[in-house]
Backbone as CSV, one residue per row, in Angstrom:
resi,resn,N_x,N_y,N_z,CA_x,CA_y,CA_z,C_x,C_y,C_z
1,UNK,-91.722,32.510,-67.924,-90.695,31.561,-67.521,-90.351,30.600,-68.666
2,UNK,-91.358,30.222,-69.476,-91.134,29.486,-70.397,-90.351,30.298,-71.329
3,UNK,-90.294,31.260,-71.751,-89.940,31.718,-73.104,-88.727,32.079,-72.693
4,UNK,-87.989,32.390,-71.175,-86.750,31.942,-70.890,-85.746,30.826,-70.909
5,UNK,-86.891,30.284,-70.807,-86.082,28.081,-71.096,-86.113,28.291,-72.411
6,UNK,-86.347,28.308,-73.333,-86.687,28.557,-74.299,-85.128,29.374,-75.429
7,UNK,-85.127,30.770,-74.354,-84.024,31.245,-75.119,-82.873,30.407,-74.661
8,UNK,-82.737,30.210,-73.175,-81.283,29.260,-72.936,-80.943,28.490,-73.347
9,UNK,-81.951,27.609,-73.803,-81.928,26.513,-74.431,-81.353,26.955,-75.832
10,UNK,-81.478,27.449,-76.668,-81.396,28.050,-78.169,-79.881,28.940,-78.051
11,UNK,-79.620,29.389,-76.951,-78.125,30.202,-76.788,-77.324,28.827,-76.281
12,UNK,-77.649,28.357,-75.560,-76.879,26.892,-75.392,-76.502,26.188,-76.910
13,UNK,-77.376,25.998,-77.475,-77.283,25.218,-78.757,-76.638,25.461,-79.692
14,UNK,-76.135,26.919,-79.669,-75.578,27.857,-80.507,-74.321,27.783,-80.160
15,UNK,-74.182,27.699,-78.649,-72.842,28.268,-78.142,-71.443,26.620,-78.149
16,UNK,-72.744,25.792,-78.093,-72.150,24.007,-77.955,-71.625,24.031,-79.541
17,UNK,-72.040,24.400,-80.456,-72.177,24.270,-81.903,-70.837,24.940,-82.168
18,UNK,-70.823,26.303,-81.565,-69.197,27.100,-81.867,-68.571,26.291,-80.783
19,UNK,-68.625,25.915,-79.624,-67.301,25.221,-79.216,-66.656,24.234,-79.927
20,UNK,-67.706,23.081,-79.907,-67.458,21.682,-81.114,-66.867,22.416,-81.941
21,UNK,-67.574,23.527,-82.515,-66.486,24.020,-84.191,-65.023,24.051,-84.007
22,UNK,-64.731,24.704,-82.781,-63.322,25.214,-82.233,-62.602,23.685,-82.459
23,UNK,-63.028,22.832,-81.615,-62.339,21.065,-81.554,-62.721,20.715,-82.523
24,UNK,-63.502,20.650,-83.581,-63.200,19.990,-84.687,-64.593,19.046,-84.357
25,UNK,-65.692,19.058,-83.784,-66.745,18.141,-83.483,-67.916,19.295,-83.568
26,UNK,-68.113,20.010,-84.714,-68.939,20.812,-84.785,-70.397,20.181,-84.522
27,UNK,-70.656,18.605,-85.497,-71.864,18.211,-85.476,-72.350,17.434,-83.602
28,UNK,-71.205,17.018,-83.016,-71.234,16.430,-81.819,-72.052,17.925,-80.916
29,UNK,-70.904,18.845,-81.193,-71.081,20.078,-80.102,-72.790,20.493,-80.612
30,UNK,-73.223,20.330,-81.642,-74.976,20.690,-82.384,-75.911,19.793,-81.469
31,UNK,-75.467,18.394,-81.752,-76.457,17.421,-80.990,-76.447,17.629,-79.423
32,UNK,-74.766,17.800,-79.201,-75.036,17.786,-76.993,-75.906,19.149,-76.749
33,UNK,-75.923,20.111,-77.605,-76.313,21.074,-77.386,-77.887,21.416,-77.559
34,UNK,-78.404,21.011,-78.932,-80.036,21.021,-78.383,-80.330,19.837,-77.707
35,UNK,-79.939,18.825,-77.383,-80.587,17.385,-76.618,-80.035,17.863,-74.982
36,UNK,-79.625,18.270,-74.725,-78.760,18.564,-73.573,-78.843,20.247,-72.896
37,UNK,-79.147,20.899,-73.652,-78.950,22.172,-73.576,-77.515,22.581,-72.684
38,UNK,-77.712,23.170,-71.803,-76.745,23.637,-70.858,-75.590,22.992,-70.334
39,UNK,-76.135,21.575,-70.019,-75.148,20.264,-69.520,-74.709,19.911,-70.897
40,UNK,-75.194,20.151,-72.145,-74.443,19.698,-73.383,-73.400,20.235,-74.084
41,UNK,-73.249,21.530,-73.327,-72.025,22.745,-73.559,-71.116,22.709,-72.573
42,UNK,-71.266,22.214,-71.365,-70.437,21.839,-70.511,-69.475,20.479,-70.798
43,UNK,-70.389,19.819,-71.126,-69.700,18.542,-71.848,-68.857,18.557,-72.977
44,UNK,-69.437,19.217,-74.164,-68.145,19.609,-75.042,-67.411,20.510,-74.473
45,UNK,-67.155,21.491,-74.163,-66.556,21.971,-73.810,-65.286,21.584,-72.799
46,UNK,-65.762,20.301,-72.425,-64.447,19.256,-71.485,-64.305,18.300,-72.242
47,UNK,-65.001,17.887,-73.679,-63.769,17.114,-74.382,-62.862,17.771,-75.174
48,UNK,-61.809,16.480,-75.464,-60.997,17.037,-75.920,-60.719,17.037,-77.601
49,UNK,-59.912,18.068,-78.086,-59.961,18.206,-79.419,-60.037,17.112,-80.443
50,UNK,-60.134,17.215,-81.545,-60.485,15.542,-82.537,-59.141,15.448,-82.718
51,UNK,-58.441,14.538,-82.619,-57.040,14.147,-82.687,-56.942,14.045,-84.428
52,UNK,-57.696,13.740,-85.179,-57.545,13.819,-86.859,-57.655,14.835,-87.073
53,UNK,-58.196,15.992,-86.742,-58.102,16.932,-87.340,-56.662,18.458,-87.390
């Protein structure tokens, strides 16, 4: 069970990291994503794009 939390957690982190990339908050989408895992990819994933970029 653990080494399942484990991978979700690590595919979460990955996957928050390419969304942020998409909006322009690559390092934001890195941090919600290992501190947050799952709920941290949900979250970027509903903000919205970096208006400077």
């Amino acid at each position: 069970m653990t080494f399942f939390l484990i991978i979700v957690w690590i595919v979460s982190a990955i996957a928050a990291g390419s969304v942020g990339k998409s909006k322009g908050r690559t390092f934001t989408g890195w941090l919600l994503g290992i501190f947050l895992g799952f709920i941290g990819l949900i979250i970027i994933a509903l903000l919205p794009k970096n208006p400077n970029e």
